[in-house]
ROMIKE-34195 format. One record per atom (N, C-alpha, C, CB): residue number from 0; x, y, z; atom name. Coordinates in steps of 0.2 Angstrom, whole numbers, padded with zeros to 4 digits. Glycine has a CB too. Example, Ala and Ser with C-alpha at 12.3 -4.5 7.8 and 13.67 -1.06 7.14 Angstrom:
@fido:0; u:0066; v:-0028; w:0039; kero:N
@fido:0; u:0062; v:-0022; w:0039; kero:CA
@fido:0; u:0066; v:-0016; w:0039; kero:C
@fido:0; u:0057; v:-0022; w:0045; kero:CB
@fido:1; u:0064; v:-0011; w:0035; kero:N
@fido:1; u:0068; v:-0005; w:0036; kero:CA
@fido:1; u:0064; v:0000; w:0039; kero:C
@fido:1; u:0070; v:-0003; w:0029; kero:CB
This chain:
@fido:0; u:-0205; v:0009; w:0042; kero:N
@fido:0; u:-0203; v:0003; w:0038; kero:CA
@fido:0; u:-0195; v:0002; w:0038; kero:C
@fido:0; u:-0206; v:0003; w:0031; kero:CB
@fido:1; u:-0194; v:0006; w:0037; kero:N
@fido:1; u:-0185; v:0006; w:0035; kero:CA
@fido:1; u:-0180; v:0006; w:0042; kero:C
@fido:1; u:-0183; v:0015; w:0031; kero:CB
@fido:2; u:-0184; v:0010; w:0047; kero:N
@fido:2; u:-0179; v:0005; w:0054; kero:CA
@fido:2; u:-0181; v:-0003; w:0057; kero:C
@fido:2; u:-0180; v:0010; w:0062; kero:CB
@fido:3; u:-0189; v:-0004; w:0054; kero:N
@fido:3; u:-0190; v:-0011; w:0057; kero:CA
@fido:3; u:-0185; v:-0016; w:0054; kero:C
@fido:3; u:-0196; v:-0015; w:0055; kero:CB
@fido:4; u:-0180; v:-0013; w:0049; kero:N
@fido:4; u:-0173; v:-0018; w:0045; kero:CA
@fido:4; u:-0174; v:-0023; w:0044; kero:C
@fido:4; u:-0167; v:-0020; w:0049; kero:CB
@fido:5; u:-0169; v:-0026; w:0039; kero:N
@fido:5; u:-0170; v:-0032; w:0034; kero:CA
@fido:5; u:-0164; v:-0033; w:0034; kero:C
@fido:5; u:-0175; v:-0033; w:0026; kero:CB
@fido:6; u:-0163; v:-0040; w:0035; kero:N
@fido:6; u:-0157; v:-0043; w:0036; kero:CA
@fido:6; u:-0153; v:-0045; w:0032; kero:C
@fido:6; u:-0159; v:-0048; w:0039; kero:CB
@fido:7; u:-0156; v:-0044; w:0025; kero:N
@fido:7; u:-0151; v:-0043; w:0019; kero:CA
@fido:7; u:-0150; v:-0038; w:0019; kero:C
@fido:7; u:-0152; v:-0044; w:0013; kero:CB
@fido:8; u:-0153; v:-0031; w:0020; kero:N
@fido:8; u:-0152; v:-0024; w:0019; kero:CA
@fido:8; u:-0144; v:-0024; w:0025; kero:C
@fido:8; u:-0160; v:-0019; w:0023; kero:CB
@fido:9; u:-0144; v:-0027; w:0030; kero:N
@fido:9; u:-0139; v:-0027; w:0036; kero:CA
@fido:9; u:-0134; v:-0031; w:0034; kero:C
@fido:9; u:-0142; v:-0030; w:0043; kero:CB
@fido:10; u:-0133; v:-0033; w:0031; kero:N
@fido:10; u:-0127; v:-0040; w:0026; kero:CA
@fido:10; u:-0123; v:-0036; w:0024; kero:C
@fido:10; u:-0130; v:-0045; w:0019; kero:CB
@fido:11; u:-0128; v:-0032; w:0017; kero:N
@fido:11; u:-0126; v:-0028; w:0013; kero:CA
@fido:11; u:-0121; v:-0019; w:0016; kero:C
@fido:11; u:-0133; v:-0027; w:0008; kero:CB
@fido:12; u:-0124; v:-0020; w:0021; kero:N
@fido:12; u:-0122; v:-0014; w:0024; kero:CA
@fido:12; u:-0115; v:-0014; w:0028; kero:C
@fido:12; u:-0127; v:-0013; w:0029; kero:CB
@fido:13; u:-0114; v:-0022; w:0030; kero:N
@fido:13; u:-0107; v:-0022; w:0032; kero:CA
@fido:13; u:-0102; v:-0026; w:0027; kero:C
@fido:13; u:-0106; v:-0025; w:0039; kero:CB
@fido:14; u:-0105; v:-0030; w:0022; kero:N
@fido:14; u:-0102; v:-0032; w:0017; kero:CA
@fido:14; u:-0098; v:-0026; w:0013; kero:C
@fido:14; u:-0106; v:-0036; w:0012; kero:CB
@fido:15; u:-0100; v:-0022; w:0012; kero:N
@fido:15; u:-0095; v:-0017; w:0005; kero:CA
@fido:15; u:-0092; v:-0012; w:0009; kero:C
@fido:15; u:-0101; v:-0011; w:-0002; kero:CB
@fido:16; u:-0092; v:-0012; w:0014; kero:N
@fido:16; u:-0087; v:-0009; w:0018; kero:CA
@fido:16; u:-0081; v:-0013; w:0019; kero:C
@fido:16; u:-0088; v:-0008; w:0022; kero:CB
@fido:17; u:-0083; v:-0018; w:0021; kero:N
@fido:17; u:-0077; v:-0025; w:0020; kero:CA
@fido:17; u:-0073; v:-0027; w:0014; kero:C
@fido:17; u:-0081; v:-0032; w:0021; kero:CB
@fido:18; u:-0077; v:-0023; w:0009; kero:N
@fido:18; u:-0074; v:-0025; w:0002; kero:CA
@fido:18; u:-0069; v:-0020; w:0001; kero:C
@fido:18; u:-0082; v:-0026; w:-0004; kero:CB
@fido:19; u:-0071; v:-0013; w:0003; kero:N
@fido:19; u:-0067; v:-0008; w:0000; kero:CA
@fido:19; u:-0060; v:-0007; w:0006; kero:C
@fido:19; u:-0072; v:0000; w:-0002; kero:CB
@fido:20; u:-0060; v:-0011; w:0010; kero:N
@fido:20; u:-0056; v:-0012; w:0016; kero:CA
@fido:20; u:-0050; v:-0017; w:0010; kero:C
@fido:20; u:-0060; v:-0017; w:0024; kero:CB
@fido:21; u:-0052; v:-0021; w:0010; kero:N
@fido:21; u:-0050; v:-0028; w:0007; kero:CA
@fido:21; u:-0047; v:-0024; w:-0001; kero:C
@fido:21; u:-0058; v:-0034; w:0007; kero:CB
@fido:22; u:-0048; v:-0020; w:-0003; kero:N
@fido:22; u:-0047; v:-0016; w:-0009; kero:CA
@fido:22; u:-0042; v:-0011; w:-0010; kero:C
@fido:22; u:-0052; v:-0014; w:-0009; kero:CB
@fido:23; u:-0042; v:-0010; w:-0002; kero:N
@fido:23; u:-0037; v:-0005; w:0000; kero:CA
@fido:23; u:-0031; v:-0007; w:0003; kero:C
@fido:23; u:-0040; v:-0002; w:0004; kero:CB
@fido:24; u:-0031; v:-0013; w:0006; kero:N
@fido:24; u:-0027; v:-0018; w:0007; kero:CA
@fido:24; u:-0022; v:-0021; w:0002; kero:C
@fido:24; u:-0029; v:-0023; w:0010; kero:CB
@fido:25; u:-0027; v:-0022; w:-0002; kero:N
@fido:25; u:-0025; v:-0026; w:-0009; kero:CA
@fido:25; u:-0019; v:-0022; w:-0012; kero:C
@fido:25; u:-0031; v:-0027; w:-0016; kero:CB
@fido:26; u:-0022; v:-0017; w:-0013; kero:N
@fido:26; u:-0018; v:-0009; w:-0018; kero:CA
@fido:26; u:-0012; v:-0008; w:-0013; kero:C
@fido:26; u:-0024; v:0001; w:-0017; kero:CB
@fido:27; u:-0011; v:-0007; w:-0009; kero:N
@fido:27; u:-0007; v:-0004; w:-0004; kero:CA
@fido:27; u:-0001; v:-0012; w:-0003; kero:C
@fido:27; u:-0012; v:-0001; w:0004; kero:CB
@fido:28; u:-0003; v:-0018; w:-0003; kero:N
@fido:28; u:0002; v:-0023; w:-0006; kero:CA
@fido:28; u:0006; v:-0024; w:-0013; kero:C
@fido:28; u:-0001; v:-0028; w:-0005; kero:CB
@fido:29; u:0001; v:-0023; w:-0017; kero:N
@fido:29; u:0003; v:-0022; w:-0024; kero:CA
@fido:29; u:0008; v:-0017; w:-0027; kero:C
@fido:29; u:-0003; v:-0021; w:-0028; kero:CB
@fido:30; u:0008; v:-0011; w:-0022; kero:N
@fido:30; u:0010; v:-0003; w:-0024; kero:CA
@fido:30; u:0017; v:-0005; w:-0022; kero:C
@fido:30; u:0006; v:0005; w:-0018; kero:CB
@fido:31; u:0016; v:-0007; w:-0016; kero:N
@fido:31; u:0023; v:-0007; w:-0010; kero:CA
@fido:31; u:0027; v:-0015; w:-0010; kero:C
@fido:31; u:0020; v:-0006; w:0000; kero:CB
@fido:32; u:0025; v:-0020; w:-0015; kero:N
@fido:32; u:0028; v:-0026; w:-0016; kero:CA
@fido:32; u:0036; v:-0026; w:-0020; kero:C
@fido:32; u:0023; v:-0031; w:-0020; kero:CB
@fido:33; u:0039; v:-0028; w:-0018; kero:N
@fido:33; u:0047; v:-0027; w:-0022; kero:CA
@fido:33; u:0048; v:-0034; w:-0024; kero:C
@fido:33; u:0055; v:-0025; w:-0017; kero:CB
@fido:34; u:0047; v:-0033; w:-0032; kero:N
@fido:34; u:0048; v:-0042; w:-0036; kero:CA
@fido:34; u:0056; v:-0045; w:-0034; kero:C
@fido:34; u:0046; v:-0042; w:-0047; kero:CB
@fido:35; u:0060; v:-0040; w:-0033; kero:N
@fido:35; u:0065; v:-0044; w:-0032; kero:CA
@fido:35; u:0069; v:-0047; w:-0026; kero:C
@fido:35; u:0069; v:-0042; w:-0036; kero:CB
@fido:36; u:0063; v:-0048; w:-0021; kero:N
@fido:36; u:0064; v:-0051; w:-0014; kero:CA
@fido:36; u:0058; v:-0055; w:-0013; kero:C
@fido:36; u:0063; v:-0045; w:-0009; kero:CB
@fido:37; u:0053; v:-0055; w:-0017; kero:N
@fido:37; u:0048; v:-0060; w:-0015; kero:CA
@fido:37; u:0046; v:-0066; w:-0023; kero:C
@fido:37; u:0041; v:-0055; w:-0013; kero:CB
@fido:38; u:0044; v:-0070; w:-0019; kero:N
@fido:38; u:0043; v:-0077; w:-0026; kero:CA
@fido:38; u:0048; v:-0080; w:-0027; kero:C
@fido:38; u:0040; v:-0075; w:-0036; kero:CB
@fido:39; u:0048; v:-0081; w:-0034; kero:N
@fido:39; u:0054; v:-0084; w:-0039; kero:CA
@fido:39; u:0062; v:-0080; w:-0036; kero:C
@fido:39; u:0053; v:-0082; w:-0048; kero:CB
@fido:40; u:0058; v:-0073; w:-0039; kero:N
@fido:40; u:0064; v:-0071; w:-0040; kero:CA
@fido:40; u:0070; v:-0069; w:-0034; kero:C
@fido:40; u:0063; v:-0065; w:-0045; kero:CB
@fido:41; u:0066; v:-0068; w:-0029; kero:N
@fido:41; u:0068; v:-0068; w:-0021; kero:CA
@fido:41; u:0069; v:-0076; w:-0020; kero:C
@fido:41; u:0061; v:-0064; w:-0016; kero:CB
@fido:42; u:0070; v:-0080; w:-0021; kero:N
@fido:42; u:0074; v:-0085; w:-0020; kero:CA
@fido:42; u:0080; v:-0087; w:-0027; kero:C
@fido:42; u:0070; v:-0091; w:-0018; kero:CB
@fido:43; u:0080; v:-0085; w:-0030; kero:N
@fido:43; u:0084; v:-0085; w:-0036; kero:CA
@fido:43; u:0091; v:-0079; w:-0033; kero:C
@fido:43; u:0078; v:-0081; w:-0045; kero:CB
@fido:44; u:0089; v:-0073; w:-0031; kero:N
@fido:44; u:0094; v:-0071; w:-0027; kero:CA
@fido:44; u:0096; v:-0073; w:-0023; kero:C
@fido:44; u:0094; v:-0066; w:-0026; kero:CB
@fido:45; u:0093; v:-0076; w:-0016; kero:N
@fido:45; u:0096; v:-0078; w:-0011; kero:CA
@fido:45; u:0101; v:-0083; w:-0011; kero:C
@fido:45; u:0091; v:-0079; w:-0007; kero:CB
@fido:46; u:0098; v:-0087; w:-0018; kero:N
@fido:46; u:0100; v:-0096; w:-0020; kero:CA
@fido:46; u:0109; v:-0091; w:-0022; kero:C
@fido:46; u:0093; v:-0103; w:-0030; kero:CB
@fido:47; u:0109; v:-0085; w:-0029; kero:N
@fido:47; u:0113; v:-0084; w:-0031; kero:CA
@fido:47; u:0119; v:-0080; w:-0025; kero:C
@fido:47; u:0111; v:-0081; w:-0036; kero:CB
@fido:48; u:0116; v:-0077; w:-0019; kero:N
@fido:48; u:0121; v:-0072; w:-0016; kero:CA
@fido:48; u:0125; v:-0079; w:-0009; kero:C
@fido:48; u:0115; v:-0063; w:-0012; kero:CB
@fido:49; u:0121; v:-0083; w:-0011; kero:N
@fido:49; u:0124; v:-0091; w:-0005; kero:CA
@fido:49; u:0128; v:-0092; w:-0009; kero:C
@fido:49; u:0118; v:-0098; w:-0003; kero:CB
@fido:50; u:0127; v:-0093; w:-0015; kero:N
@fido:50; u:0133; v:-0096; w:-0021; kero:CA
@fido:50; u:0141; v:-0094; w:-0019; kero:C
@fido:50; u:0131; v:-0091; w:-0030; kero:CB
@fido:51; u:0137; v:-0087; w:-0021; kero:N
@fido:51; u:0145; v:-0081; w:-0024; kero:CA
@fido:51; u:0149; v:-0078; w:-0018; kero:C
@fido:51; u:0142; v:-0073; w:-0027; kero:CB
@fido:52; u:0146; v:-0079; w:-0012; kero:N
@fido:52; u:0149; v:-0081; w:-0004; kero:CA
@fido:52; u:0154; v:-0086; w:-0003; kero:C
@fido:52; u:0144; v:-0084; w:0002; kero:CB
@fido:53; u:0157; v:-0085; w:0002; kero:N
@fido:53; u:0161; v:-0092; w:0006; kero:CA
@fido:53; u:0156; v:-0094; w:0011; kero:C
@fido:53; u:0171; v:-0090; w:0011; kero:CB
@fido:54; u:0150; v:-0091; w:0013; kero:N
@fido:54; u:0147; v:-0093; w:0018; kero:CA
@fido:54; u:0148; v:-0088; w:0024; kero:C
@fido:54; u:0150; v:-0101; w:0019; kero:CB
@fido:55; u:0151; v:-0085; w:0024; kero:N
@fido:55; u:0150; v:-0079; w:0030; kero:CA
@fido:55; u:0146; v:-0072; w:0028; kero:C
@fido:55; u:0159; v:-0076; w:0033; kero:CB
@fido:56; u:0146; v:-0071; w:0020; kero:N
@fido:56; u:0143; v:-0065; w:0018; kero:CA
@fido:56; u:0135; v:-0069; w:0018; kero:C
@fido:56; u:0147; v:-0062; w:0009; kero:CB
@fido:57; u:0130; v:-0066; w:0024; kero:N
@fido:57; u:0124; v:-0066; w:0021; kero:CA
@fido:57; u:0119; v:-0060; w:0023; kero:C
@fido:57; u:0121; v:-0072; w:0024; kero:CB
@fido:58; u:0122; v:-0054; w:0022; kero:N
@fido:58; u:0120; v:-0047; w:0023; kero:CA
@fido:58; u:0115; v:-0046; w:0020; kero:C
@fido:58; u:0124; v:-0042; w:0022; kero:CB
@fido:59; u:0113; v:-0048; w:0013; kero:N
@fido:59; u:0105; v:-0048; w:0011; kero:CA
@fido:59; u:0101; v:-0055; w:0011; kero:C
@fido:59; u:0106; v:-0046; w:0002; kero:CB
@fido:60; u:0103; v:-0061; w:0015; kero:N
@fido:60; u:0101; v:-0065; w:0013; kero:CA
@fido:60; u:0096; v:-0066; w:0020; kero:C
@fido:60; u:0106; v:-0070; w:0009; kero:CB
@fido:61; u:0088; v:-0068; w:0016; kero:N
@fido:61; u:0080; v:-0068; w:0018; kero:CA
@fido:61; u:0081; v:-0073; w:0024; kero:C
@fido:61; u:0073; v:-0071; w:0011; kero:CB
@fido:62; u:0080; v:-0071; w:0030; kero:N
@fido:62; u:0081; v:-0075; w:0033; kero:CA
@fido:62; u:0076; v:-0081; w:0035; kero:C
@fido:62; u:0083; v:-0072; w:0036; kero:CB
@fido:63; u:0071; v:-0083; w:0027; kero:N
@fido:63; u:0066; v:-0088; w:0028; kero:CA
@fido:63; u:0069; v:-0094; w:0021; kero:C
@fido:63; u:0057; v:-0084; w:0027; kero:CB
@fido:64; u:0075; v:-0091; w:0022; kero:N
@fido:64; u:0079; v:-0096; w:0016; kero:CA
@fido:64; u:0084; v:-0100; w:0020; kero:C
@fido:64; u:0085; v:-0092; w:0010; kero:CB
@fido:65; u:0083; v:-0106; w:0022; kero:N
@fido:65; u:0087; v:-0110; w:0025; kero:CA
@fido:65; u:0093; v:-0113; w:0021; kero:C
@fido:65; u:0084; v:-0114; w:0027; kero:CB
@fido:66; u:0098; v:-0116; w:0024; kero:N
@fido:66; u:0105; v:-0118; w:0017; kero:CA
@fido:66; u:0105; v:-0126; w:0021; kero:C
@fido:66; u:0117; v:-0112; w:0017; kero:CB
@fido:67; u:0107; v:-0129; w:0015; kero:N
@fido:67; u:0108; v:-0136; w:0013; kero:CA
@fido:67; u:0110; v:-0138; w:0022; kero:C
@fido:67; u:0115; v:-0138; w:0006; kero:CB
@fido:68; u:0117; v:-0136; w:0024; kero:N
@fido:68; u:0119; v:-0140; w:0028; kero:CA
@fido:68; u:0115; v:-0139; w:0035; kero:C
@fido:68; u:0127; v:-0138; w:0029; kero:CB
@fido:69; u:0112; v:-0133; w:0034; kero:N
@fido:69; u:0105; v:-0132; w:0043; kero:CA
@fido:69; u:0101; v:-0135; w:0042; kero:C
@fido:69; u:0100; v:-0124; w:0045; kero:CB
@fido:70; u:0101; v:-0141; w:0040; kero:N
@fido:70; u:0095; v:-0147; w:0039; kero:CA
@fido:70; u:0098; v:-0153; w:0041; kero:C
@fido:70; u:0094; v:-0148; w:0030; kero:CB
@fido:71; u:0092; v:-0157; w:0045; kero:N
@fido:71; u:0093; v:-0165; w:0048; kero:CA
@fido:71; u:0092; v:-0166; w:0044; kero:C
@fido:71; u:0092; v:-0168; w:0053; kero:CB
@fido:72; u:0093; v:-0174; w:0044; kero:N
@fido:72; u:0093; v:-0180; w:0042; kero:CA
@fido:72; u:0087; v:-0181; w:0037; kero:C
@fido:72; u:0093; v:-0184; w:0047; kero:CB
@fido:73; u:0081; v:-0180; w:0042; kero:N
@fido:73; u:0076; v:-0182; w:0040; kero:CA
@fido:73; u:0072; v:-0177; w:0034; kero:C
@fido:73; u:0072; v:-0182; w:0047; kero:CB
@fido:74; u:0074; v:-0170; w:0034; kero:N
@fido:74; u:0073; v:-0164; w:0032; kero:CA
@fido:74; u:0077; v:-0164; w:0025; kero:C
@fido:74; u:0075; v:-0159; w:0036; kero:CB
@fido:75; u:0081; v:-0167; w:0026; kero:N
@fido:75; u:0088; v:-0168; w:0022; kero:CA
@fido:75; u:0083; v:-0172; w:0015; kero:C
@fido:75; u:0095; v:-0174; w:0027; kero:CB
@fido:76; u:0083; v:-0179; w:0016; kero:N
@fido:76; u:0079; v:-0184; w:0014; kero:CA
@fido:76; u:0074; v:-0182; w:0010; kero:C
@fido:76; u:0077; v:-0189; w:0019; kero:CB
@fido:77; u:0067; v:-0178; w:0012; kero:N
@fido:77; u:0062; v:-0176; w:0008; kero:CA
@fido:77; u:0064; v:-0170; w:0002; kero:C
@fido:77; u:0058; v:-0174; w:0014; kero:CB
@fido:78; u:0069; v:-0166; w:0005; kero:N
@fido:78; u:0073; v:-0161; w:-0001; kero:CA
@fido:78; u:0074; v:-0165; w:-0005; kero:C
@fido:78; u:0078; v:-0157; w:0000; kero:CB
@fido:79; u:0078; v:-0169; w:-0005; kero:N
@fido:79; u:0080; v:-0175; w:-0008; kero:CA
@fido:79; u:0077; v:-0179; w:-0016; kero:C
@fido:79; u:0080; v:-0178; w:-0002; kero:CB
@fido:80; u:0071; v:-0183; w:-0011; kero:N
@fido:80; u:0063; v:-0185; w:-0014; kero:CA
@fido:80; u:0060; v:-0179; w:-0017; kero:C
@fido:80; u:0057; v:-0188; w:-0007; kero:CB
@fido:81; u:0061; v:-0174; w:-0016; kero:N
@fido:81; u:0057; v:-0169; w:-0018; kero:CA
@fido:81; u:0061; v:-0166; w:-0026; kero:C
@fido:81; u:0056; v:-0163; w:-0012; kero:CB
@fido:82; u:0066; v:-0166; w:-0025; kero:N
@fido:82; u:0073; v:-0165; w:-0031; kero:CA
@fido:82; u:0072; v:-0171; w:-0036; kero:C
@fido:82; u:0081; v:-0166; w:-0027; kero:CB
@fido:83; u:0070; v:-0177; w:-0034; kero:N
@fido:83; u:0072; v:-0182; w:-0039; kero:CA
@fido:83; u:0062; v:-0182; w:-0043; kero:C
@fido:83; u:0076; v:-0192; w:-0034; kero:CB
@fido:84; u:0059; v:-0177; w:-0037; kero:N
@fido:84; u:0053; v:-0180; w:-0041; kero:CA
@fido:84; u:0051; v:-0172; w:-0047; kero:C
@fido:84; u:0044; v:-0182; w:-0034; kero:CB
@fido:85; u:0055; v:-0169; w:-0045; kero:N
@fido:85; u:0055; v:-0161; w:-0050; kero:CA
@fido:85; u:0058; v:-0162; w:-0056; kero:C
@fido:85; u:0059; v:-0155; w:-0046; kero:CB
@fido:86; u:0063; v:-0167; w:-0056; kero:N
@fido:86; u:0068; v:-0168; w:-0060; kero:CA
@fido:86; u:0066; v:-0174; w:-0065; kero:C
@fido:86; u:0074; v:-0169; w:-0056; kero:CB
@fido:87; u:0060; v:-0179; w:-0062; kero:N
@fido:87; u:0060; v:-0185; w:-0067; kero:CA
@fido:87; u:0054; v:-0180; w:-0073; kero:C
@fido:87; u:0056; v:-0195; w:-0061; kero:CB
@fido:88; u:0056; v:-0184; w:-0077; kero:N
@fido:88; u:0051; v:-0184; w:-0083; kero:CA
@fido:88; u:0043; v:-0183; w:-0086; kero:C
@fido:88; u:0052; v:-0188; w:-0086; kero:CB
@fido:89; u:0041; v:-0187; w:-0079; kero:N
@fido:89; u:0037; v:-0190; w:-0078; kero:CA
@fido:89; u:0029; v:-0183; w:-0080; kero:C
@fido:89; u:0040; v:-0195; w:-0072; kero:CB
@fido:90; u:0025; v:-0186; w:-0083; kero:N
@fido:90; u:0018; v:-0178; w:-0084; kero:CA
@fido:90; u:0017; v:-0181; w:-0078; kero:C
@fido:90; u:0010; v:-0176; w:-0091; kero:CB
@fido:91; u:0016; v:-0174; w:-0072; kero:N
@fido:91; u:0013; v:-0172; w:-0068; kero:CA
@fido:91; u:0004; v:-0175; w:-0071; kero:C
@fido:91; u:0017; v:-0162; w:-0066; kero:CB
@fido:92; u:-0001; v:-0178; w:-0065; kero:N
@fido:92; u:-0008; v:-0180; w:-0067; kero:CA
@fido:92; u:-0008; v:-0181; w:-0059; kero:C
@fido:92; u:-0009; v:-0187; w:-0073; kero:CB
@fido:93; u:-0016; v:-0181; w:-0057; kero:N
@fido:93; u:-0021; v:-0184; w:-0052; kero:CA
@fido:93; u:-0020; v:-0188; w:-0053; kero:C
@fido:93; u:-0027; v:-0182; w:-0052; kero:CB
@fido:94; u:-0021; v:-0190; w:-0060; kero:N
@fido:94; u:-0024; v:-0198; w:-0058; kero:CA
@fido:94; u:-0018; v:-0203; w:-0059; kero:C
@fido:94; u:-0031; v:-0201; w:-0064; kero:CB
@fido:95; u:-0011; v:-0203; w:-0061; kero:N
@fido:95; u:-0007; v:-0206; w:-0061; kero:CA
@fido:95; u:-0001; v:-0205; w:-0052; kero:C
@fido:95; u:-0003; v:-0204; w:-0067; kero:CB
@fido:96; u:-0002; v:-0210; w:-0048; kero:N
@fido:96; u:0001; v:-0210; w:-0041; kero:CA
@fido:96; u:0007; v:-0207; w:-0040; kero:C
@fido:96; u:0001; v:-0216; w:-0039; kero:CB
């Protein structure tokens, strides 16, 4: 009865191995993540070490941080739109456009 298989039985068989994979992954990202290079605070440093430069010192800086002036036109404009809409007052809503 037990080798004619059931196809939930066979799910479950590769599901929780998938799970403790995915578990183990998780752990081993969490363990080895450095808060002060990634999120917020990893651009809060990059934003501050661009500051405190003339522009030739970028020896720590992430190279998925782009600076103002390596930006067209077009790129330029939506930063831009995107600044004035962070900055207005306005409550963030779905249903207001």
């Amino acid at each position: 009865m037990a080798l004619a298989g059931d196809r939930l039985a066979d799910l479950y068989s590769v599901e929780w191995p998938v799970f403790g994979v995915f578990g183990v992954v998780f752990w081993w990202h969490v363990i080895h993540d450095d808060p002060d290079s990634t999120g917020s605070r990893g651009l809060e440093r990059a934003r501050r070490l661009s500051q405190e430069g003339d522009g030739t010192h970028t020896e720590e800086m992430p190279a998925s941080v782009r600076r103002r002036e390596d930006e067209d036109e077009e790129l330029r404009a939506y930063n831009d739109y995107l600044a004035d809409l962070a900055r207005s007052d306005d409550p963030k809503s779905w249903k207001k456009p």
